[in-house]
C-alpha angles and dihedrals in degrees: 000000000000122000107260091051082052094055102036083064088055096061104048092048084054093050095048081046098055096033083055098043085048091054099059114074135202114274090232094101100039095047087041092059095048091058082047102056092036094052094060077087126230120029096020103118132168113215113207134204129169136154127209139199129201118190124236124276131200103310089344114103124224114276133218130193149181128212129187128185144136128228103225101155143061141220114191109217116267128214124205135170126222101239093207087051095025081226114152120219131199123215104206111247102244145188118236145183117225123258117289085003103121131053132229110188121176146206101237087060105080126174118189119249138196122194124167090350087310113129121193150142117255126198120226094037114209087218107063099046127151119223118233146154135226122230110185114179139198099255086059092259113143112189110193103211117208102218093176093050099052104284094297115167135243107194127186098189102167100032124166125224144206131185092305108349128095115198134172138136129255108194102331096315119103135232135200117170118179108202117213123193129220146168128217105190 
């Protein structure tokens, strides 16, 4: 490879890196505006749907998932001091769904269906669904709780939003959650 055909790939590697890098926002604006709606007190609710992929490892298959759940409460942020430094600390206020009230289902859980004589095997079962909640703070970051699985964490620290899409990896699997506000009078 000669060196201006080097360098023109370079460049165009650069320009696809900071165009990408210029489409994603902050997630001020997107997590702001979900405080926002939730604080104007009973019947705001934030519905939440995202998706997530994990790529195959070893003889595990790649995994996909859905994941639906709404933000209906909030936890105003908290200060304490460490009595030993004297530092103060300050826990970030956050919205939150309650316990078991959201769903996970998966594409490696099947059930079999028939429908008009028609007989077949379906991917994210409904019937084999994990409870969860959601936790998104005011820092941006969204912690996915397992509820069936003991309470473990799924946290996206450094996400990337746009418009009204919040994405970001946890591990190597990837995350993409859309927020969708309502009102329930």
């Amino acid at each position: 490879m000669n060196a201006s055909r080097f360098l023109a790939g370079l460049l165009f590697s650069l320009t696809l890196l900071v165009s990408a890098e210029a489409s994603a926002q902050s997630c001020t604006t997107l997590v702001n505006s979900q405080f926002n709606w939730v604080q104007q007190g009973g019947g705001y609710y934030i519905n939440v749907t995202g998706v997530s992929l994990k790529p195959a490892t070893g003889s595990v298959g790649a995994v996909a998932s859905y994941i639906s759940a709404s933000l209906s409460s909030r936890v105003p942020a908290s200060f304490y001091i460490n009595p030993v430094t004297g530092v103060v600390t300050r826990v970030p206020a956050r919205l939150t769904s309650p316990a078991n009230s959201g769903r996970q289902t998966f594409n490696d859980r099947s059930y079999y269906s028939t429908q008009s004589g028609v007989s077949r095997w379906q991917n994210f079962s409904a019937f084999a669904q994990d409870n969860v909640q959601l936790e998104l703070d005011d820092t941006g970051k969204l912690t996915l709780i397992l509820n069936t699985w003991g309470n473990g964490q799924v946290v996206l620290t450094s996400p990337t939003c746009t418009g009204n899409v919040m994405s970001g990896f946890s591990g190597t699997a990837l995350h993409a959650f859309t927020f969708e506000q309502f009102y329930l009078g």
